[in-house]
N, C-alpha and C positions, 0 to 999 in steps of 0.2 A: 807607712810609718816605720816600720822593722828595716824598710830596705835603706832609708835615711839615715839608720839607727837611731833612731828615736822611741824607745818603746821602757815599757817598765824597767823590766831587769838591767838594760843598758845607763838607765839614770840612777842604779842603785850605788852609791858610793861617788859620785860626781858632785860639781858645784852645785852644784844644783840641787840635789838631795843635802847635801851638808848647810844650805844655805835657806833652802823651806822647810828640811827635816821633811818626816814620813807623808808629809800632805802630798805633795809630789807623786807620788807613787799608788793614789790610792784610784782605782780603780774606774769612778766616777769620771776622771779626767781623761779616762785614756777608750774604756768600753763605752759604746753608745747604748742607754737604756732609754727609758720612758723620763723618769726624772732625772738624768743629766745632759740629753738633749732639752730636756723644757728649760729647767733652770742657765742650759744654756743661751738660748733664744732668750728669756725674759730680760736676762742682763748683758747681752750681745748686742740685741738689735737698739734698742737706745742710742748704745755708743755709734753705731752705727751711721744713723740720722743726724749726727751733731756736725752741723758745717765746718768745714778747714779745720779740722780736729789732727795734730800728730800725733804721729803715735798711737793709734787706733789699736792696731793688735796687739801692742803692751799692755793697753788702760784693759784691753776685754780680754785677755789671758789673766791681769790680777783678779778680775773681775769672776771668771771663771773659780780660780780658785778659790776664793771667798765662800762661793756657793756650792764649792764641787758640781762642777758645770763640766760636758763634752767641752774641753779645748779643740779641739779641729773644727767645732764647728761654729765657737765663740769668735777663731778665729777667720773661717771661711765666712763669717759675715760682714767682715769687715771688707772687704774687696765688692761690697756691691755698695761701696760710698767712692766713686771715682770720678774722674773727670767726665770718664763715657755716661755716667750717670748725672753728673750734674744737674744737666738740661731738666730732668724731671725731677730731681733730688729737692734743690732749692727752690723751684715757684710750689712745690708743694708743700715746703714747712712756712714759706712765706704766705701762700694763700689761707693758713691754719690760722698763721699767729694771725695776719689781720683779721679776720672772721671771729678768733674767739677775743679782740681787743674790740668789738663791736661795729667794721667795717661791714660795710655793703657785700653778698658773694660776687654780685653780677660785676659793680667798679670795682673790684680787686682782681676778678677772670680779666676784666677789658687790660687793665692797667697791668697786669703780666701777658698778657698777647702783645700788648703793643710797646710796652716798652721794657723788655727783660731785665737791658742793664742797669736799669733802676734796683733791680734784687744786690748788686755787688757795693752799692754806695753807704754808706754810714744810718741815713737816713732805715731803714729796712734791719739793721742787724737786732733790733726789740722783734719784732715779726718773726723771722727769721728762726731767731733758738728760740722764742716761742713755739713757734708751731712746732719746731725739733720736739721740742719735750714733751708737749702731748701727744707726736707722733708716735714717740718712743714711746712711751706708758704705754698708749692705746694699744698700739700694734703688739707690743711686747706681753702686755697681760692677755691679750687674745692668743694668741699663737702661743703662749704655756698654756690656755689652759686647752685648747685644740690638738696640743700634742699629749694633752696629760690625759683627755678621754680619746683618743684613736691611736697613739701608739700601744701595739701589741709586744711584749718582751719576748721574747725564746723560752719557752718551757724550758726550767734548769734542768738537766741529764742527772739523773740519780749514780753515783757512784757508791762503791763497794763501800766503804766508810758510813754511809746514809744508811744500808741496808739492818746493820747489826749481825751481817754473816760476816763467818772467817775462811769462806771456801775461794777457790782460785777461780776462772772463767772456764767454760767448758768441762770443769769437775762435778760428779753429783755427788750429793751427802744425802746420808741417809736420815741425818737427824732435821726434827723438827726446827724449824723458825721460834725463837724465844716470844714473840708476840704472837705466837698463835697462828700466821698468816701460811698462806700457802707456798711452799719453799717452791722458789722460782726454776731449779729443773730437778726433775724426775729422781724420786730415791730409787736407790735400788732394788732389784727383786731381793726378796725373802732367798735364803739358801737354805733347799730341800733339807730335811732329816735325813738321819741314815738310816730309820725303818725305810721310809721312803721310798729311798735312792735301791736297798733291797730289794724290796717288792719289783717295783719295776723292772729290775735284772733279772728277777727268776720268772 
């Protein structure tokens, strides 16, 4: 995305920022975590599923940001609604919708084996974004909540800010940590006395 220039910083002061304000820019949209890939898949793959639909990456980019959803990936779902796909796309929301309109499984298998271009005719368009919509729900509430208990995030990195020291990297200090904890590198040794430093010269 950087290399397209598409990235935060590059959208900051653009139409685009001026035109959604800070929503744009917040983080959800652009970092893939646990919860903005889920919320992206849950309102992605829907749109997804919806026959001869234009404008697919539009509807699920507004979509995304309504819910601060991963956009690259609200948008990478939509390219597996294509022609190449069709052939499986359409007898499966048509095989749904008639099955939950209370048709036969077995005469609705035959009657898509044997006669496909029955799915493009008028007759089939009730079936059809039938089955779309509860493919979409189904598939879409499973796969949030499959990403929501097995994606792992990145342990965040503690930076200097988080610590409550004000020492530099590679410096020791010699003072204690304000919480008591153990100061992360080594204070310094004690400096001998001058009886000390005596004794040991004579």
């Amino acid at each position: 995305m950087h290399r397209g220039r598409l990235s935060r910083s590059r959208l900051r002061g653009t139409f685009l920022h001026n035109w959604l304000g800070d929503k744009i820019l917040d983080k959800s949209l652009w970092i893939p975590t646990r919860g903005s890939v889920a919320r992206a898949w849950l309102v992605g793959w829907p749109i997804t599923v919806i026959p001869f639909l234009p404008g697919q990456s539009v509807f699920a980019c507004i979509a995304a940001l309504c819910v601060r959803g991963n956009l690259l990936l609200a948008i990478a779902l939509q390219f597996l609604s294509t022609p190449l796909t069709a052939p499986v796309h359409l007898p499966a929301c048509y095989f749904i919708g008639e099955v939950v309109r209370g048709a036969s499984p077995k005469a609705v298998w035959r009657e898509v084996r044997s006669k496909p271009a029955h799915l493009l005719t008028g007759h089939a368009v009730t079936s059809l974004y039938l089955g779309a919509a509860v493919l979409g729900i189904v598939v879409g509430a499973a796969g949030y909540a499959i990403l929501q208990s097995t994606w792992k995030d990145k342990p965040r990195v503690r930076r200097r800010s988080d610590t409550g020291t004000d020492f530099l990297l590679g410096e020791s200090d010699s003072r204690p940590p304000l919480d008591g904890s153990t100061p992360p590198f080594p204070a310094k040794p004690p400096v001998p006395k001058h009886s000390e430093t005596v004794r040991k010269a004579s």
